[in-house]
C-alpha positions as CSV (number, residue, x, y, z in Angstrom):
1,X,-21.8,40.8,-1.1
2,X,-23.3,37.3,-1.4
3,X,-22.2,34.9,-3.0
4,X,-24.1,34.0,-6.4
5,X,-26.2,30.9,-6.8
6,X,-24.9,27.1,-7.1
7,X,-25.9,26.2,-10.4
8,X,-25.5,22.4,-12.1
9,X,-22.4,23.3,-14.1
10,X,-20.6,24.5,-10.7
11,X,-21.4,20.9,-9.4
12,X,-20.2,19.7,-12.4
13,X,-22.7,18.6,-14.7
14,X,-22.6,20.1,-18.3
15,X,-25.7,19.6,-19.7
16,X,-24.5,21.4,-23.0
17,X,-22.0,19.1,-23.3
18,X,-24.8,16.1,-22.7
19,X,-26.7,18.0,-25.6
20,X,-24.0,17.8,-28.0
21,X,-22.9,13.9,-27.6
22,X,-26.7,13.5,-28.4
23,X,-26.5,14.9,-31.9
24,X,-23.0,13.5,-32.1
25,X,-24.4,9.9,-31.4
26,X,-27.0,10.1,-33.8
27,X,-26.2,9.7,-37.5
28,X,-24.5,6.1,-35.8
29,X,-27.8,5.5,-33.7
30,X,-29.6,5.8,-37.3
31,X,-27.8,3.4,-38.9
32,X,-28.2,0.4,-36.3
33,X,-32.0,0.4,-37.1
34,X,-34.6,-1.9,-37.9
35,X,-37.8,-1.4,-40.0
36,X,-40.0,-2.1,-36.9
37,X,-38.4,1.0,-35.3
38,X,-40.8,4.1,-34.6
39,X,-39.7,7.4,-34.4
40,X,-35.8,8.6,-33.6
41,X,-33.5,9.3,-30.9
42,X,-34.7,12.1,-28.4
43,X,-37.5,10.8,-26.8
44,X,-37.8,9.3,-23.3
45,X,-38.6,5.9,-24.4
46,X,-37.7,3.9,-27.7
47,X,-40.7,2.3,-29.5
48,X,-40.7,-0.8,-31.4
49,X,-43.5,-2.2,-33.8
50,X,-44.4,-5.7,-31.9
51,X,-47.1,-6.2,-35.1
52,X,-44.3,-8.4,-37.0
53,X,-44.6,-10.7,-33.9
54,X,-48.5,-11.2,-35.1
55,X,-46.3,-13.8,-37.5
56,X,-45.2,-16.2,-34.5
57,X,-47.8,-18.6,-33.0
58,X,-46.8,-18.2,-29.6
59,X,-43.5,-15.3,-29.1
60,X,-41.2,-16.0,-26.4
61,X,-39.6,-12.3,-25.6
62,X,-36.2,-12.8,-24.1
63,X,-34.3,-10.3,-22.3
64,X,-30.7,-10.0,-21.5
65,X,-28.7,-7.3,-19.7
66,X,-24.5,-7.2,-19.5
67,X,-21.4,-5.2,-19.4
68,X,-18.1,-5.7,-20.2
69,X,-16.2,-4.9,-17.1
70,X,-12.9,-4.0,-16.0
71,X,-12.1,-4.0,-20.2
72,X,-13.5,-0.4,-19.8
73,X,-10.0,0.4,-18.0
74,X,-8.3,-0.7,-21.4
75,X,-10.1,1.5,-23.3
76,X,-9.8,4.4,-21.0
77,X,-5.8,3.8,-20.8
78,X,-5.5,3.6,-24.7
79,X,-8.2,6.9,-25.2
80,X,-9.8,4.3,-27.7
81,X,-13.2,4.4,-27.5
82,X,-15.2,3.3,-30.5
83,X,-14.6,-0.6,-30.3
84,X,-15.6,-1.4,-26.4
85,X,-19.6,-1.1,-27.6
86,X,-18.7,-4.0,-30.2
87,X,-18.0,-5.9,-26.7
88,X,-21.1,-4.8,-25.0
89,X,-23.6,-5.8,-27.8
90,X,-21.9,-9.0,-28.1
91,X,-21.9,-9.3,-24.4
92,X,-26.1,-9.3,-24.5
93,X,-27.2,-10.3,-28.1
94,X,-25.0,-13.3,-27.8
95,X,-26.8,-14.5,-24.1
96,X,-29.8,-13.8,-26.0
97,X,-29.6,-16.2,-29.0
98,X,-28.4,-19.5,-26.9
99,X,-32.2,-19.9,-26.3
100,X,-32.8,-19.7,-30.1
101,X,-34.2,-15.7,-30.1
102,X,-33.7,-13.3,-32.3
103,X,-32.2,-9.7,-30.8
104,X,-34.6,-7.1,-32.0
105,X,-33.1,-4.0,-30.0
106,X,-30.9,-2.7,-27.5
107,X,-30.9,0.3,-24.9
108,X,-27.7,1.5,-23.7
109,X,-26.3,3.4,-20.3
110,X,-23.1,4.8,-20.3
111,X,-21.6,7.2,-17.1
112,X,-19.4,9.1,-17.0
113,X,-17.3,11.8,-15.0
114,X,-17.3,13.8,-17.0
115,X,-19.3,14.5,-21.0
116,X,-16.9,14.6,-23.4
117,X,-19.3,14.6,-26.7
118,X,-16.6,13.1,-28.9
119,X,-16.1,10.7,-26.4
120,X,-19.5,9.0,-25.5
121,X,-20.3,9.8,-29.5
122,X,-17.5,7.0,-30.1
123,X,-18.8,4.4,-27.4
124,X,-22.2,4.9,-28.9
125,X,-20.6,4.3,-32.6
126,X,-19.0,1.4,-31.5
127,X,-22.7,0.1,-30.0
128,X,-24.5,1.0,-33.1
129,X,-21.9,-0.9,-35.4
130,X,-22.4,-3.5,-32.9
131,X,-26.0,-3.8,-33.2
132,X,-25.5,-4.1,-37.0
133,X,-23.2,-7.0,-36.8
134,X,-25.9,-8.6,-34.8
135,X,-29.1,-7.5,-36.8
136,X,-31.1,-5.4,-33.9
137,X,-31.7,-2.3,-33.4
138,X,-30.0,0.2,-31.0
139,X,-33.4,2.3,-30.2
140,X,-32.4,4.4,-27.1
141,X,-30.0,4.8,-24.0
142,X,-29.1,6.9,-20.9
143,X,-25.8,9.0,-20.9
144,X,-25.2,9.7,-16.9
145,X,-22.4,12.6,-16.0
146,X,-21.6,11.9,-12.2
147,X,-19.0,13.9,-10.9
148,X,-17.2,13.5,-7.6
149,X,-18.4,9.7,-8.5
150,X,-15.9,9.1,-11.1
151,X,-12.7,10.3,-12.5
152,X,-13.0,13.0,-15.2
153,X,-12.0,10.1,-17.6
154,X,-13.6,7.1,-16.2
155,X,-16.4,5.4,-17.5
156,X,-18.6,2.3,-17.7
157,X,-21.1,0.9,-19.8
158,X,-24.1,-1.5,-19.9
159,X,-26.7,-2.7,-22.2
160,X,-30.2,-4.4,-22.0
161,X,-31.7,-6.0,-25.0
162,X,-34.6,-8.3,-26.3
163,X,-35.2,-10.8,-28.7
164,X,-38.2,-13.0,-29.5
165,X,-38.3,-16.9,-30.5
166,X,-41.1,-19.5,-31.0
167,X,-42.0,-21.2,-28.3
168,X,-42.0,-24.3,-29.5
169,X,-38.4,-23.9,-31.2
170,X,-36.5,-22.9,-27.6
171,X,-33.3,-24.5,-27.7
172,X,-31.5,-26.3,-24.3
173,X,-31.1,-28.6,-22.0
174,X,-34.4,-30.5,-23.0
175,X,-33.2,-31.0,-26.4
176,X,-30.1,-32.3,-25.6
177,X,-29.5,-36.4,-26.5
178,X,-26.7,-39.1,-26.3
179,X,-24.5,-38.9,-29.2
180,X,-25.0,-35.4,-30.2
181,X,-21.8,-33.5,-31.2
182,X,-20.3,-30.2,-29.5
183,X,-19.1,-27.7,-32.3
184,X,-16.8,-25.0,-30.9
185,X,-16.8,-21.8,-32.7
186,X,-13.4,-20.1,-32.5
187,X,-13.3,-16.4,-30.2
188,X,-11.3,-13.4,-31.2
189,X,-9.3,-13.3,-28.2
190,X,-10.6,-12.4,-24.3
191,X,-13.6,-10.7,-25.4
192,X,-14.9,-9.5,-22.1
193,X,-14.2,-11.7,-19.3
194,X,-11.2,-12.1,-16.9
195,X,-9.6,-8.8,-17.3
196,X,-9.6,-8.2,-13.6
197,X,-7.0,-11.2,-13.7
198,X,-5.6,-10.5,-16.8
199,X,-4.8,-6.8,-15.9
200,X,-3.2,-8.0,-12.5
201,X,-1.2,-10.3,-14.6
202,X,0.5,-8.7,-17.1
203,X,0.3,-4.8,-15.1
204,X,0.3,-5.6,-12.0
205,X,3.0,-8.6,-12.1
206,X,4.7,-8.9,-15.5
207,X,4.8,-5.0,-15.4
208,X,4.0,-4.8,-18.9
209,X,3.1,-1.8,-20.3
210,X,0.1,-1.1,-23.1
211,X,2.3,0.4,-26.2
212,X,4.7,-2.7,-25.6
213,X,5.4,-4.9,-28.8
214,X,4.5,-8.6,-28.5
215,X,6.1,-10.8,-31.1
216,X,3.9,-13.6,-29.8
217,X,1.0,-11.2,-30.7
218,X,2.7,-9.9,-33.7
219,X,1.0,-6.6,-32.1
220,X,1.3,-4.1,-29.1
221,X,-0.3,-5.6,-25.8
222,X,-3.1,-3.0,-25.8
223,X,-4.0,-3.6,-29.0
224,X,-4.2,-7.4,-28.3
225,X,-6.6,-6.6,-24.9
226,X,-9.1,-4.1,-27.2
227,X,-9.6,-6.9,-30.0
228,X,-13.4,-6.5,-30.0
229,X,-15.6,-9.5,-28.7
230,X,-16.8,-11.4,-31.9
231,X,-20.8,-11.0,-32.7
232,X,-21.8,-14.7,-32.7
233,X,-25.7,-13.8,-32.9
234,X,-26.8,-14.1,-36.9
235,X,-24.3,-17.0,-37.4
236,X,-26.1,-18.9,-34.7
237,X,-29.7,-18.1,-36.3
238,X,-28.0,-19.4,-39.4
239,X,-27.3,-22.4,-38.2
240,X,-30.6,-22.9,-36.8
241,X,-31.9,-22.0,-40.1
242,X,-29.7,-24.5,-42.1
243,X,-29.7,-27.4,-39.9
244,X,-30.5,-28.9,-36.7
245,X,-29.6,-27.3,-33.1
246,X,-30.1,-28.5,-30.2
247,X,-28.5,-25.8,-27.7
248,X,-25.8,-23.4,-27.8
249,X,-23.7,-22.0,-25.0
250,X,-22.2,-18.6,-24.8
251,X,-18.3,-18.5,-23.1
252,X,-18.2,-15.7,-20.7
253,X,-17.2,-15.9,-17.6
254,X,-16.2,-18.8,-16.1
255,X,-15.0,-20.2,-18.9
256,X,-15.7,-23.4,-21.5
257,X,-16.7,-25.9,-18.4
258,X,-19.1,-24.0,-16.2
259,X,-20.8,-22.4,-19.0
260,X,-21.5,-25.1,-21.2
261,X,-23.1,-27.6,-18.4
262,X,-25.5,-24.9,-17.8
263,X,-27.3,-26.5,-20.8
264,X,-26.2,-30.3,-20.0
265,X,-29.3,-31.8,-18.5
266,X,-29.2,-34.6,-15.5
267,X,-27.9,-37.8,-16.5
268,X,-25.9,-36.6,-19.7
269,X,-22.3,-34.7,-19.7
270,X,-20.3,-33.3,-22.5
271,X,-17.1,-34.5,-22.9
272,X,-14.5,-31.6,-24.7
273,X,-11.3,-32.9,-26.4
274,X,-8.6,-29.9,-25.7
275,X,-6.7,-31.3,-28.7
276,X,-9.4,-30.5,-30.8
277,X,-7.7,-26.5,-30.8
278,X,-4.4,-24.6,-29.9
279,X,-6.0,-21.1,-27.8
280,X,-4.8,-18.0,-29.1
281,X,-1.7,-16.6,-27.6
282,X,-2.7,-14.2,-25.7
283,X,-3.8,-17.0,-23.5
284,X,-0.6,-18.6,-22.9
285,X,0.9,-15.1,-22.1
286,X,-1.6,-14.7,-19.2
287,X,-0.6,-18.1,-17.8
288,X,3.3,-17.6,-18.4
289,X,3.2,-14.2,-17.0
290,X,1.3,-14.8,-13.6
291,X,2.3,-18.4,-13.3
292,X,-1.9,-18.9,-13.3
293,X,-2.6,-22.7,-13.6
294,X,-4.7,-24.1,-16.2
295,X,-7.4,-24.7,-14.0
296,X,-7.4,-21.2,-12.9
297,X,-7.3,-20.3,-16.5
298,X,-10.2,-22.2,-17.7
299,X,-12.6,-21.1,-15.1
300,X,-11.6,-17.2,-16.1
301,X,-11.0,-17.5,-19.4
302,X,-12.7,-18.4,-23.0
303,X,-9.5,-20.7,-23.7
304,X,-10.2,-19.7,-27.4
305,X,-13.9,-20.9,-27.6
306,X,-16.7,-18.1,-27.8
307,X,-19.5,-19.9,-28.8
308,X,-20.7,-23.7,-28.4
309,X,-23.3,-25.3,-30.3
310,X,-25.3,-29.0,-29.5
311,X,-25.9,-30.8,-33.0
312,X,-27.1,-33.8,-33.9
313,X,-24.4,-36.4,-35.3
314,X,-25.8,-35.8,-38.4
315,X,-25.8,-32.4,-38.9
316,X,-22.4,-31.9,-37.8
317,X,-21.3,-31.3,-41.6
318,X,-24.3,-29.1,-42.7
319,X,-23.3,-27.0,-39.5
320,X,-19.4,-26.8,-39.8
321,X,-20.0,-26.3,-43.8
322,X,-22.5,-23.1,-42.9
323,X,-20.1,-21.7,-40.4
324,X,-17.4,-21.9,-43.0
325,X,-19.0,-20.4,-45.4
326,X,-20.4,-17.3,-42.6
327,X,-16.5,-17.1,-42.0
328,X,-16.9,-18.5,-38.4
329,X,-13.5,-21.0,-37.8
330,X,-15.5,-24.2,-36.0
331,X,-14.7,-27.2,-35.0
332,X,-16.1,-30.5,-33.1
333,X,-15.0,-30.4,-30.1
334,X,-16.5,-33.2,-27.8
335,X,-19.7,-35.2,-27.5
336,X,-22.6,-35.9,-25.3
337,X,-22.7,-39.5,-23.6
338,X,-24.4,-41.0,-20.7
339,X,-23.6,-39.5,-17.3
340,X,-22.5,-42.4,-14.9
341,X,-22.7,-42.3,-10.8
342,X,-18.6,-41.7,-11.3
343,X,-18.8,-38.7,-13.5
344,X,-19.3,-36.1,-11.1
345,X,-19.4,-33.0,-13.3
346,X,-21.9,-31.9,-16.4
347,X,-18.7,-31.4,-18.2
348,X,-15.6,-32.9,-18.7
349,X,-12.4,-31.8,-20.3
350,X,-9.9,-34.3,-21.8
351,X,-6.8,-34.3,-23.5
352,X,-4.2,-31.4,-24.2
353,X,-4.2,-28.7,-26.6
354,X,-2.8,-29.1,-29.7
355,X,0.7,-27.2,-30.2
């Protein structure tokens, strides 16, 4: 007798299953929508209506694309898996407003080992409550099963998304002057860099496990790593709305320094008062626990700081005021002076932080 057919299923594959995350998914897809949006989920492409860019005398579309790395891992470990898409919109919507733009939508891939509808049905809730937060649109994505690839329960996830700005209202490096003030807006804790050497840290060499208690914390330790990345994206337009910007820089990783003299330009450094803040806990934890030197730390890590804007002096109070009132905690951090043959680097970090 021969042996019957190889099918899809037999190499593992369950399209049913693939069938049934996509209805799960999308009463959340539905709610992270925009008026521009054509049509619904199920086709091969999403459409957006580009006529309400007819309003902008010259559009700048801007595109970003992310993840949110080894924090996947977390998620997996703690089978919670509606808050790691908060992390990957904030990942790419955030990217896309340092240049000024607006997010208008997002696609999504997630792959998996193996389709469990509930399962990719949470991720994509925890995108589309993203994409809320941040004002776009979630208007399509990929869900990829690849067995013998991955673990039945591993997954990953990444996002692409695009915004639009006026041309002439692109914020960075050029607007940049002497004298200008560096407001820090406050993060909610690692977001979604360093967890390679966060999870080497505390697993790997403090031997911590996830359900442990931290009274430092005042909270288990896996509750602490899957604090969702704050959504810094309509608070920034607000601020350009309400007052004067001249750039903003996004902490991911490698940390305060390297990302914020990305929008320093020649001649002119940023120099960041670390007394100006106390970082979170978690932060000193990770130092304490793998004897990691500040240094090491700052380059990895957000240190506490998500989100950096450039101000003019005088709108430093219309732009801590409108933060305030957005609920953002902010601060002014440093200032821009003159870059002399001695200062070496774009940015400069001073001081300790506070206790």
């Amino acid at each position: 007798m021969s042996e019957s057919g190889s099918t899809y299923a037999a190499a593992g594959v369950d399209i049913e299953a693939g069938d049934r995350a996509v209805e799960l998914m999308k009463e959340w897809v539905k709610k992270a929508s925009r008026p521009e949006v054509v049509g619904g989920l199920g086709g091969f492409a999403g459409l957006f209506d580009a006529s309400a860019l007819a309003r902008y005398q010259r559009p700048l579309l801007a595109s970003a694309t992310d993840g949110v790395g080894t924090k996947v891992d977390i998620a997996r470990r703690m089978g919670v898996y509606d808050t790691i898409g908060h992390d990957l919109v904030g990942m790419v919507v955030d990217d896309l407003v340092v240049c000024g733009a607006e997010p208008l939508f997002m696609t999504d891939y997630i792959c998996v080992g193996k389709v469990y509808p509930e399962r990719v049905a949470a991720i994509v809730k925890g995108i589309a409550e993203g994409c809320t937060l941040a004002g776009c649109a979630l208007v399509g994505g990929e869900t990829a099963e690849h067995p013998g690839l991955l673990g039945a329960d591993d997954f990953d996830v990444a996002g692409a998304g695009t915004g639009v700005v006026e041309a002439d209202r692109v914020l960075g490096a050029d607007r940049i002057r002497t004298g200008d003030a560096v407001i820090a807006m406050a993060s909610s804790g690692l977001h979604s860099n360093g967890y390679s050497l966060v999870r080497h840290v505390l697993f790997d060499r403090a031997g911590w496990a996830l359900d442990r208690e931290v009274p430092e914390l005042g909270r288990t330790l896996g509750e602490e790593l899957l604090e969702p990345t704050r959504i810094y994206s309509l608070d920034c337009l607000a601020l350009t709305r309400t007052t004067e910007v001249h750039a903003f820089s996004h902490i991911t990783g490698g940390g305060l320094a390297n990302n914020l003299a990305r929008v320093i330009p020649e001649g002119l450094r940023a120099v960041v008062d670390r007394s100006t803040w106390t970082p979170g806990a978690i932060f000193e934890l990770v130092g304490q626990a793998g004897s990691v030197e500040r240094l090491e730390l700052e380059k990895t890590l957000n240190m506490g700081v998500g989100m950096m804007a450039v101000v003019p002096a005088d709108s430093v109070d219309v732009a801590l005021t409108t933060l305030a009132d957005r609920g953002v905690e902010a601060w002014v951090s440093g200032e821009i002076t003159e870059r002399t043959a001695e200062d070496a680097e774009a940015v400069t970090l001073t001081g300790d932080h506070a206790s």
